[in-house]
N, C-alpha and C positions, 0 to 999 in steps of 0.2 A: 886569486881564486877565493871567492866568499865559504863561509863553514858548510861544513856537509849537512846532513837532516841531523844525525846523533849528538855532532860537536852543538849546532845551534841548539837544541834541547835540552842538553845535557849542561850548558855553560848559562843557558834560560834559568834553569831549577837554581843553579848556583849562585847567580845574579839576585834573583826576587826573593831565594831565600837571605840575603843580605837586607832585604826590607825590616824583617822580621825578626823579635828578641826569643819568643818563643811560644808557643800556643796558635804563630800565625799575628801576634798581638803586636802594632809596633811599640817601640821604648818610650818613653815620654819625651826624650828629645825627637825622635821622628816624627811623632803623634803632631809636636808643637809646631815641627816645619810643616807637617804638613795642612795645621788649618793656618798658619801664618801666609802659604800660597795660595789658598781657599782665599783668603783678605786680600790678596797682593790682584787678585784680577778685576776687570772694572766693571764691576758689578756695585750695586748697594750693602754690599756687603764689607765692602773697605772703608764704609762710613759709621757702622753699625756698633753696638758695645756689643765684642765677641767674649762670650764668659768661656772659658774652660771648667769641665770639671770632672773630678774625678772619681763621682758615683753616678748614677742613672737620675737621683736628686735631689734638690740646692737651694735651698733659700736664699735671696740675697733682702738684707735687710736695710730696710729708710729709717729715715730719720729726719726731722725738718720743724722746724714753725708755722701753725696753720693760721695765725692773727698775730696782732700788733705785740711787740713784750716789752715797746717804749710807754712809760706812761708820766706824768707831770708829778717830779717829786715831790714827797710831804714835807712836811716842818722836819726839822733839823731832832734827831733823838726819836724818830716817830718811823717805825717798819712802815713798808707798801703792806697797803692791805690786800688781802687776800684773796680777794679778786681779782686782784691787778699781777698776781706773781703767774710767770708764764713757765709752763713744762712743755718740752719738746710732744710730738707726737711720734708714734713710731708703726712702722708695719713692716711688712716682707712682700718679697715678690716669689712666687715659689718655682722653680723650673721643675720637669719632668722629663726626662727627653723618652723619644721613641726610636726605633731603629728604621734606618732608610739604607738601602743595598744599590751597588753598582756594579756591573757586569762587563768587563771589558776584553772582546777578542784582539788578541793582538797577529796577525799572521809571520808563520815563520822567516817569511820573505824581509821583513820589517826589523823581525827579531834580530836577522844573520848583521842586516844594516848597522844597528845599533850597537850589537855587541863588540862588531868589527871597531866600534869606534869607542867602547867601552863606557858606555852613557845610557844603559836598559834603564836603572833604576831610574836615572834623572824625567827618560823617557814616559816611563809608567806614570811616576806620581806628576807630572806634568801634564798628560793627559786627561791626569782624573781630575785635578784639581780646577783645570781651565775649564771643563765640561761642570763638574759638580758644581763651582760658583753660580753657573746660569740657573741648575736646576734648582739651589737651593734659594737662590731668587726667587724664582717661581713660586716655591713653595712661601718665602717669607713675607710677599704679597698676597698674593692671592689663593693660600690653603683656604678653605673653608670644610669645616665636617661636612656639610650637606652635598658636597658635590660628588658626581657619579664617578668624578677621577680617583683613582683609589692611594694616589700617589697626593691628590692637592686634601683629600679629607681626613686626613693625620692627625692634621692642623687647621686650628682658625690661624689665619694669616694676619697680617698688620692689617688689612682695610678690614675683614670681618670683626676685629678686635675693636675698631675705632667707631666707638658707637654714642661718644656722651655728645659733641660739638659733628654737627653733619651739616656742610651746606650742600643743598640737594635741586638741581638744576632741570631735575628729569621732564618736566613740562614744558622748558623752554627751549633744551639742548643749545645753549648757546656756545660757539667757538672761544677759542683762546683772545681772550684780551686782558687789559690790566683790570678792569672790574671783575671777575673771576676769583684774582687774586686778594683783591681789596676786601671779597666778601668772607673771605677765608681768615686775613686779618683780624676781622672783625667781630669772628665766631671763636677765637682764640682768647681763652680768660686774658683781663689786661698785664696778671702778676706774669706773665710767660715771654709778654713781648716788650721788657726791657733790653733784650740781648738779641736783638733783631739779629744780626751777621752770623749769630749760632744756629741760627731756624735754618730750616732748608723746605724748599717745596719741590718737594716730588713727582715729576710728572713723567708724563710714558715719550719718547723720540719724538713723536708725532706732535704731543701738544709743547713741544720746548722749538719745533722747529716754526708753529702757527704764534708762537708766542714773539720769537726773534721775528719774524715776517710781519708781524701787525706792527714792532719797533722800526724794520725797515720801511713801511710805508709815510711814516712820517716826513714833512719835509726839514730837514734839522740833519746836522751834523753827525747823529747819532744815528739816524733813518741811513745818512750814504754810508755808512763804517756798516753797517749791516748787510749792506747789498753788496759790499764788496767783500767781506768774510764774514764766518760764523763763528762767534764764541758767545759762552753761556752768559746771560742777562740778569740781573735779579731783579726782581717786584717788589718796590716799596723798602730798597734794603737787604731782603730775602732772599738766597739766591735758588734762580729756579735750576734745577739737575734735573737730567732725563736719568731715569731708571729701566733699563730696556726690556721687564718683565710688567713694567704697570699700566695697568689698561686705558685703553685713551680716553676713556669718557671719567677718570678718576683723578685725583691726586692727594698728597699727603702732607701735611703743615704740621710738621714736628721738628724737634731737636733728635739728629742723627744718634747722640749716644743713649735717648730715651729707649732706643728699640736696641731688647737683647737679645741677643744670638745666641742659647748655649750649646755647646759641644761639647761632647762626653770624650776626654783622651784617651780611651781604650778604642784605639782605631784597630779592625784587624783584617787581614792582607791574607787570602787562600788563592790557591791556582791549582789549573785543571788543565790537562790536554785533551785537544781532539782530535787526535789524529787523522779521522779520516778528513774532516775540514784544515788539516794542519794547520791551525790556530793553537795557541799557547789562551788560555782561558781564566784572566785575574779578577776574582770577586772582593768588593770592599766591603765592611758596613762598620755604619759607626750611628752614633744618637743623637738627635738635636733635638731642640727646643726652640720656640718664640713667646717672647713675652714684652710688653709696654712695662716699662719702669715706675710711669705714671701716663695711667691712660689719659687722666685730664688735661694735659698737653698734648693733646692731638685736634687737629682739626681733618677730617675727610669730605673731599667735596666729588659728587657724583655726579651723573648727568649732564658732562660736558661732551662737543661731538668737534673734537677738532679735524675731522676726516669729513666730516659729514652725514658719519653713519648715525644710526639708531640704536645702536645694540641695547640691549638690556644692560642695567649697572650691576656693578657689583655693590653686592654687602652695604 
């Protein structure tokens, strides 16, 4: 016989306040499992540099060489001149995060299940984690302030951000081929594509599936391994990922750990009954951020119609 109405409510309250260190706030160990499962789901988000942090904002500061600091030594007893002596350069990236909320009915019916089995908690943050990854995807592509979503205008998202290298296809709409790829290459400063196997390109289900399909039409060895399974290909080196929130006329040529993720560890956990709907009622919210590390490592290529649509591009 499963819990009555008062046992499941009552052993509910008990359970999720086990979330919770106090104020509703989780600990910083929970905080950390829980954006560690945020990364664990397969989203572009397991690829990304996830920053934690533990105010609302965060500099993270570069450091690097913007020219040569080899140069042909003088005579013997004779300093480089001073011209020649090279100082690093230095900047920051600054985060800011904002607050994004999530609302989760869970019905009594569900609740009695899980408790019976003693797995609410794992339950809960399992739900929100596997749902949140998608939507923070969404967000980490395609935010842009201008838009009427009031959820995607928070944020410029990575393609609105990626604005110095654009190859821009919108007059031709051409499908997924390896020309595509090669022009993206070739919009990418030379100093970035020494580490070719680091790159990754970005593209939406759609144009990863017209990409494997224009390799299987080939007649070659690599064309039949194609038609008979699907596994991911790279261009040129690069390997192409579908990201399942990115648009299909788009794509992204960067280094994965260039794009930062940050998250605010003050994650906090409230619940609410409703009883006339017998649902149990758990709101999240926590702060994120998106930022390019260095936006000059990005190439964005728009205007591609691997479907054969038209739509309008993004950003």
């Amino acid at each position: 016989m499963g819990a009555g109405f008062k046992d499941v409510v009552e052993k509910t309250d008990i359970a999720v306040a086990n979330l919770v260190a106090s104020g509703g706030y989780l600990n910083p160990i929970q905080s950390d499992t829980f954006i560690r499962m945020i990364q664990e789901q397969p989203t572009i988000i397991h690829a990304v540099r996830t920053v934690p942090m533990n105010s609302p904002t965060m500099d993270i500061d570069k450091i690097g060489f913007a020219s040569r600091i080899l140069h042909k030594a003088p005579a013997a007893g004779t300093a480089l001149a001073p011209a020649n002596r090279s100082a690093p350069t230095t900047d920051k990236v600054s985060l800011a995060t904002k607050e994004i909320i999530a609302e989760i009915h869970l019905p009594y019916d569900v609740l009695e299940d899980n408790i019976e089995r003693g797995s609410l908690e794992s339950t809960i943050m399992t739900m929100i984690s596997e749902r949140a990854s998608l939507d923070l995807e969404e967000l980490i592509i395609t935010g842009d302030k201008l838009s009427a979503d009031e959820y995607l205008a928070m944020y410029d998202g990575i393609l609105v951000q990626a604005i110095s290298h654009v190859v821009d296809y919108s007059a031709t709409r051409p499908n997924i081929t390896r020309g595509v790829f090669k022009e993206g290459m070739k919009a990418m400063p030379n100093k970035y594509l020494r580490n070719r196997s680091s790159l990754r390109f970005y593209v939406s289900p759609h144009a990863e599936v017209e990409w494997v399909d224009s390799l299987a039409n080939r007649l070659t060895a690599l064309g039949d391994s194609k038609i008979g399974s699907f596994s991911a290909q790279p261009a040129y080196g690069i390997p192409v990922e579908a990201a399942a929130l990115m648009p299909n006329y788009n794509y992204i040529l960067t280094f994965p750990k260039n794009i930062i993720f940050g998250v605010q560890r003050q994650i906090m956990i409230e619940t609410d009954r409703d009883i006339r709907a017998r649902v149990l009622v758990v709101v999240m919210t926590l702060r994120v951020d998106i930022k390019y590390e260095e936006e000059d490592a990005v190439v964005k290529c728009q205007g591609l119609a691997p479907d054969g649509t038209t739509t309008t591009t993004t950003g």
